[in-house]
C-alpha positions as CSV (number, residue, x, y, z in Angstrom):
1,X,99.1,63.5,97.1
2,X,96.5,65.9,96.0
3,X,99.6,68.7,96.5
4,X,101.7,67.3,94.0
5,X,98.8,66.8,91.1
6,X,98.4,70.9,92.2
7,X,102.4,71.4,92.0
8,X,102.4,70.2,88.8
9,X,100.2,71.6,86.3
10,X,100.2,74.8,88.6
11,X,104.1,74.9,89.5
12,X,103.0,78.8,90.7
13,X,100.3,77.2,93.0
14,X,101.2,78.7,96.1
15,X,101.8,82.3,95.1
16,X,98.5,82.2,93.3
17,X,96.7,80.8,96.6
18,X,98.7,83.9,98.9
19,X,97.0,86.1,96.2
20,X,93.9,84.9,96.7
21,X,94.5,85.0,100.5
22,X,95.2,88.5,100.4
23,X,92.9,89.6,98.1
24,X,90.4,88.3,100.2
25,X,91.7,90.0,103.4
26,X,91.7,93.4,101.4
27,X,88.1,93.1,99.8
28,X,87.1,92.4,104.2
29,X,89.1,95.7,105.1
30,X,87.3,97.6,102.5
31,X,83.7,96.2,103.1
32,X,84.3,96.7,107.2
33,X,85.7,100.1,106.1
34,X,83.0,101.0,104.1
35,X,80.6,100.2,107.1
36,X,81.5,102.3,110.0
37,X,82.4,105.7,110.7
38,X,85.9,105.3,109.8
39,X,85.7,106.0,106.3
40,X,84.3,109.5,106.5
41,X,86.3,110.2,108.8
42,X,89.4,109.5,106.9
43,X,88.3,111.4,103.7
44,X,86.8,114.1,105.9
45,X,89.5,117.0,105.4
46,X,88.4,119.2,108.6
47,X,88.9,116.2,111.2
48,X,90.2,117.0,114.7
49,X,93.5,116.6,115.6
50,X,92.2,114.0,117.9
51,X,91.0,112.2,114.7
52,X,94.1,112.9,113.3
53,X,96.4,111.1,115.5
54,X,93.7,108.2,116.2
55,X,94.3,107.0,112.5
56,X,97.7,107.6,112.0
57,X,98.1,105.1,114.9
58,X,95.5,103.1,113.2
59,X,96.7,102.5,109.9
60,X,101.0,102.6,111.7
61,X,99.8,99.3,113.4
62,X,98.0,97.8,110.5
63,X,101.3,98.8,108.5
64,X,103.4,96.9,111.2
65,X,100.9,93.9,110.9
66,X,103.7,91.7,109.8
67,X,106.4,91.9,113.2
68,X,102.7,89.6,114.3
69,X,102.1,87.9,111.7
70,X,105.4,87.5,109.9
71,X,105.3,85.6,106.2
72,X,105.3,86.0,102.2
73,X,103.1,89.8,102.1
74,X,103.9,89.7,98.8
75,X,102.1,91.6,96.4
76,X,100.4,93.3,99.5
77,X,103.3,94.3,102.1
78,X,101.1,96.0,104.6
79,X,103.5,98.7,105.6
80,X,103.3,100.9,101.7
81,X,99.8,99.8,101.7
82,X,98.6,101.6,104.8
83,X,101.2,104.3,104.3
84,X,100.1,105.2,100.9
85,X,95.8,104.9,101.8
86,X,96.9,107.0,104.4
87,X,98.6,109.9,102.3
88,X,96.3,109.0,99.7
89,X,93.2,110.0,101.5
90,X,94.7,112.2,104.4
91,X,97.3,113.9,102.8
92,X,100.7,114.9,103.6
93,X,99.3,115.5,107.5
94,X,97.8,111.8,107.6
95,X,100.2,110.3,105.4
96,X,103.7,111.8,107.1
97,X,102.6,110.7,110.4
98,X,101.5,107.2,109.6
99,X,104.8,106.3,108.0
100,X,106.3,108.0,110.7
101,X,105.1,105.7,113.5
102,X,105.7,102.5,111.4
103,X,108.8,103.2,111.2
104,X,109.3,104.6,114.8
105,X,107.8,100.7,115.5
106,X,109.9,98.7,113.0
107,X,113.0,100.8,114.9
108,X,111.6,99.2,118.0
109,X,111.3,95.6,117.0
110,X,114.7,95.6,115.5
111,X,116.3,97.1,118.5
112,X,114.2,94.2,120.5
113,X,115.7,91.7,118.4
114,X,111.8,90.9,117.4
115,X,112.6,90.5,113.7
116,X,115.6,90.9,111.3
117,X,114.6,94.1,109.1
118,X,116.6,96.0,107.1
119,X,115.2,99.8,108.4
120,X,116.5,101.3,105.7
121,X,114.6,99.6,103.1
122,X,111.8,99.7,105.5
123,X,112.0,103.4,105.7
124,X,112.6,104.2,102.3
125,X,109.6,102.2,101.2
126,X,107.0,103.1,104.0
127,X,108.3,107.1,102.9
128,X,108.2,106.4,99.0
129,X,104.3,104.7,99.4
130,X,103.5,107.7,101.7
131,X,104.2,109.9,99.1
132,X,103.1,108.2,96.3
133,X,99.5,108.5,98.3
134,X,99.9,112.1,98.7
135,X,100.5,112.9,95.5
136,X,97.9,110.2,93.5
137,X,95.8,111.8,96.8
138,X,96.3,115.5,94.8
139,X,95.8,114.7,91.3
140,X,92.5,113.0,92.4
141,X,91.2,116.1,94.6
142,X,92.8,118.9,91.5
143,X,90.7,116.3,89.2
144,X,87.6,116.4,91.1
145,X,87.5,120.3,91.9
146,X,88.2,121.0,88.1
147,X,85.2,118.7,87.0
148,X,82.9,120.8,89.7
149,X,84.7,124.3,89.0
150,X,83.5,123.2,85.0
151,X,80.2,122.0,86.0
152,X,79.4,125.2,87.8
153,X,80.9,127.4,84.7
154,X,78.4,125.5,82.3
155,X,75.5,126.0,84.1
156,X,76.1,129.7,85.0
């Protein structure tokens, strides 16, 4: 009963609720993010290869999150999420790699009959977000070496 008093003065109820679901989820990501080692890593732009490979694997399988837990990602589809942090804060040599293995691993599920995908969408998306990453990634590090290249010019 209480559903249907929801239903109809909020007819958008449920999208509104996933929202708030996912929102929530992200805002836990960041904090835990924020906490650990993993973040300076990730921004760090002289990592190890090591490093390198350890969160393009990382952020592939938190991309491919939904082949477990398949449902409504919407506005949040994990895949160009985690593709475009990735080229966002890694680059082109974080970014390339990540979308490379999610798609390497929605090509795998489809050929295992785990879920119905359309890898061409797939791909094209996880790709598009990757470089969308890279290049927001760019204006953001051109931005912040201009301020300090203007900084240092004032005060010399």
């Amino acid at each position: 009963m209480p559903s249907l008093i929801i239903h109809q003065f909020l007819p958008h109820g449920q999208q509104i609720n996933a929202f708030l679901e996912d929102t929530c989820v992200l805002v836990t990501l960041a904090y835990l993010l924020s906490r650990g080692r993993l973040l300076a890593t990730l921004f760090d732009r002289r990592r190890s290869r090591r490093d390198q490979v350890i969160l393009s694997l990382l952020f592939g399988a938190i991309g491919c999150s939904d082949l477990l837990f398949p449902g409504d990602r919407l506005p949040y589809v994990p895949s160009t999420l985690a593709a475009c942090l990735a080229g966002y804060a890694g680059g082109v040599s974080l970014g390339g790699p990540t979308a490379l293995f999610m798609i390497a691993l929605f090509v795998a599920a489809a050929a295992a009959h785990v879920a119905h995908i359309n890898l061409i969408l797939i791909a094209a998306t996880v790709l598009t977000a990757a470089a969308a990453g890279v290049a927001l990634g760019k204006l953001r590090r051109d931005h912040v070496e201009d301020d300090a290249w203007a900084r240092a010019k004032s005060e010399a």
